[in-house]
C-alpha positions as CSV (number, residue, x, y, z in Angstrom):
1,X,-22.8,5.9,-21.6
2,X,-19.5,4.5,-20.4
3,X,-18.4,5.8,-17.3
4,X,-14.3,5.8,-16.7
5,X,-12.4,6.0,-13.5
6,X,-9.1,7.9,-13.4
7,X,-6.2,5.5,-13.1
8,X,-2.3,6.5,-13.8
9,X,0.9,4.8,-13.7
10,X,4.3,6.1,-14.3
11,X,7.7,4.5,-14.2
12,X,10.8,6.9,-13.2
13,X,14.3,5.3,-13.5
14,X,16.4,6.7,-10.7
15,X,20.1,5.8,-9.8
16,X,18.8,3.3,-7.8
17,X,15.8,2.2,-8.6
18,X,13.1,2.0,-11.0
19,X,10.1,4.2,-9.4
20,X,6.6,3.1,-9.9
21,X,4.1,5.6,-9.1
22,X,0.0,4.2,-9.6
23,X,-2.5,6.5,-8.7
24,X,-6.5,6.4,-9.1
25,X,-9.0,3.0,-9.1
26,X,-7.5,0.2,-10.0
27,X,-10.0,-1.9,-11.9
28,X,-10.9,-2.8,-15.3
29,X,-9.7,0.1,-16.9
30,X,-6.8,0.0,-15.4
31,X,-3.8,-0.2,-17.8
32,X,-1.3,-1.9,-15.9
33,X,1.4,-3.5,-18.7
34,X,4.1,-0.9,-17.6
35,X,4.8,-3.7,-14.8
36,X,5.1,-6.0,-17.4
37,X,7.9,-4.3,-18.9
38,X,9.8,-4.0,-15.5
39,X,13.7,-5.2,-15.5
40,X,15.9,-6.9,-12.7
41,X,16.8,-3.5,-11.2
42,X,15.3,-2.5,-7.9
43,X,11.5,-1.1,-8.2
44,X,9.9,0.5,-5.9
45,X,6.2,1.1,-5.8
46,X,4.6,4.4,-4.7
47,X,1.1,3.6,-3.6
48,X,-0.4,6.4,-2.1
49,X,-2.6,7.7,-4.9
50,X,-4.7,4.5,-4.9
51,X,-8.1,5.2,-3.7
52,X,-10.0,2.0,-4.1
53,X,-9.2,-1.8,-5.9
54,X,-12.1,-3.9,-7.6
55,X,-12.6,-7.6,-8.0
56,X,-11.4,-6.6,-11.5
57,X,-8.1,-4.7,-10.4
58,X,-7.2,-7.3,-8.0
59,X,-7.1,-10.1,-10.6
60,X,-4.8,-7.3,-13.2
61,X,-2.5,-6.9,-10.5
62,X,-1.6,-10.2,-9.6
63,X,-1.5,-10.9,-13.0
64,X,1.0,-8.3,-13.2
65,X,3.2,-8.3,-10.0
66,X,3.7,-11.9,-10.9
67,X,5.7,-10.9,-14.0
68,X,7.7,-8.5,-12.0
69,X,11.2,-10.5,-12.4
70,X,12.1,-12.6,-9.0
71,X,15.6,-11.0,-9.4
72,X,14.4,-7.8,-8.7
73,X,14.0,-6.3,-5.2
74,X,10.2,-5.3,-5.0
75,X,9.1,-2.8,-2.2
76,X,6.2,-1.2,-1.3
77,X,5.5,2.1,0.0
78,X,3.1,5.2,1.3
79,X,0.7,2.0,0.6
80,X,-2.8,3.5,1.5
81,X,-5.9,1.5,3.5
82,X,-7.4,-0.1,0.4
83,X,-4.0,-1.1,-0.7
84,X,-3.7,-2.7,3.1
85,X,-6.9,-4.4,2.9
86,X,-6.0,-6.4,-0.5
87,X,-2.9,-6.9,1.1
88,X,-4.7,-8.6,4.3
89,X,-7.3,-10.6,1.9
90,X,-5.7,-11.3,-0.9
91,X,-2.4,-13.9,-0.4
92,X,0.6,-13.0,-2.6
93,X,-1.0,-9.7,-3.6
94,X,2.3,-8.0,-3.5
95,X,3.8,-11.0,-5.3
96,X,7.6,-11.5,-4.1
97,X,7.6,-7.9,-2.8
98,X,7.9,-6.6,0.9
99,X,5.7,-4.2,1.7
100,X,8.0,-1.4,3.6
101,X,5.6,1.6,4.7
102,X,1.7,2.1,5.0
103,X,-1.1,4.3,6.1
104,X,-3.3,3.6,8.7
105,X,-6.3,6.1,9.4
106,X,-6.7,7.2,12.6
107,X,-9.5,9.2,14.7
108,X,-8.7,10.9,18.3
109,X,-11.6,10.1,21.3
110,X,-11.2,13.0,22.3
111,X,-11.5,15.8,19.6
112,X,-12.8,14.1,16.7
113,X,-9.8,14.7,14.6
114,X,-8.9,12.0,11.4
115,X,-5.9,11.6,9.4
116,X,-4.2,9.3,7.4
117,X,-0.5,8.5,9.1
118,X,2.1,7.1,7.9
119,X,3.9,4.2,9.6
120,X,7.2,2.2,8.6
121,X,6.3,-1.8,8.4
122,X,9.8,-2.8,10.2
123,X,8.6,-0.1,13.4
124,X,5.3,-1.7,13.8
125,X,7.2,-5.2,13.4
126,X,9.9,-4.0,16.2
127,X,6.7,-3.0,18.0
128,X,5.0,-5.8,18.7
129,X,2.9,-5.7,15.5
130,X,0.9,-2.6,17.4
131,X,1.1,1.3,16.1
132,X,3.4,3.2,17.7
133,X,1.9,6.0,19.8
134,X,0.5,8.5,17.7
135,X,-0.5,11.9,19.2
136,X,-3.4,14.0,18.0
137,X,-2.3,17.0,16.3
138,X,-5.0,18.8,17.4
139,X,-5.0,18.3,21.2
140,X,-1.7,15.6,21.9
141,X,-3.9,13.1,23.0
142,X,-3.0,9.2,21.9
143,X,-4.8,8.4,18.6
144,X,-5.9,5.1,17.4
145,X,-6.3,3.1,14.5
146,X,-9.9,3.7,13.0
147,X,-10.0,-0.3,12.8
148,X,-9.6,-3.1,14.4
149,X,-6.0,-3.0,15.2
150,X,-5.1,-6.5,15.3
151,X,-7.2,-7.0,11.5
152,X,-5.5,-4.1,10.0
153,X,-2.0,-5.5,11.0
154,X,-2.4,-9.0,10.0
155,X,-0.1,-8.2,7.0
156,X,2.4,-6.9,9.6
157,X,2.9,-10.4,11.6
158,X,2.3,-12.6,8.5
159,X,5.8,-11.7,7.7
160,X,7.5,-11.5,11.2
C-alpha cells in the first residue's frame, strides 16, 4: 500500500511578481520543478499551507531554491513554524531569498488560548529580535511565543 501526502504548488504571474503558492508536506512526493522553471522577475513565496518538511523535502528544496535565478528578488512570506524551523537548521534553506513575514505560535498564561500570529521579519528586527507585544484575544493579556524565543528567532538576527 503506498501511502501519499497532499502537497500543491502553484505559480500566479501578477504585475509584479511571480506568486508561488506551496501547500501540504513537503517530502518525497513532493513535486517541486515549478521552481525550476522560475524567471528573473520578482517571486514571491506564499508559505503558509506547509504543514510539515522531511529529510526528503529539505534536500528537494534546496535543490530547487538554488535554481531560482540570483537576478531575481526572492521573498518569503506567511512562512509557518515548520517552515521557521528548516529555516533556523538548515543554512541557505531559503537560498538567496529574504525571508519577509512569519508565524509564530503563541499560548496566553492566563486563559489557555493558542494561535498562530503573524509577524513582519523587519518589526521583530526593529525590535530587538523579540515579538512585539501580542495581546490575547480572549482576555488582552500579553501572549508569548510557545518556544523558546531567543531559538525561534535565530533566523531573525542571523540576518540583522
Amino acid at each position: 500500500m503506498v501511502v501519499r501526502t497532499a502537497f500543491s504548488i502553484d505559480v500566479v504571474a501578477e504585475a509584479d511578481a511571480d506568486v508561488v503558492t506551496i501547500a501540504g508536506v513537503v517530502d518525497e512526493n513532493a513535486d517541486l520543478s515549478p521552481l525550476l522553471r522560475l524567471g528573473a522577475r520578482p517571486i514571491r513565496v506564499h508559505l503558509r499551507g506547509v504543514r510539515r518538511i522531511n529529510s526528503f523535502g529539505v534536500r528537494s528544496w534546496m535543490d530547487a531554491i538554488r535554481h531560482v535565478p540570483i537576478t531575481a528578488k526572492l521573498s518569503f512570506v506567511h512562512c509557518p513554524p515548520p517552515v521557521v524551523d528548516q529555516c533556523n537548521m538548515v543554512s541557505g534553506f531559503l537560498g538567496h531569498g529574504a525571508l519577509d513575514s512569519f508565524y509564530a505560535p503563541m499560548t496566553c498564561a492566563e486563559c489557555d488560548e493558542q494561535l498562530d500570529q503573524l509577524f513582519e521579519t523587519e518589526v521583530c528586527r526593529a525590535n530587538g529580535a523579540k515579538l512585539p507585544l501580542t495581546p490575547c484575544p480572549r482576555c488582552g493579556r500579553p501572549m508569548e511565543v510557545d518556544d523558546l524565543e531567543d531559538q525561534y528567532l535565530l533566523f531573525v538576527r542571523d540576518s540583522m
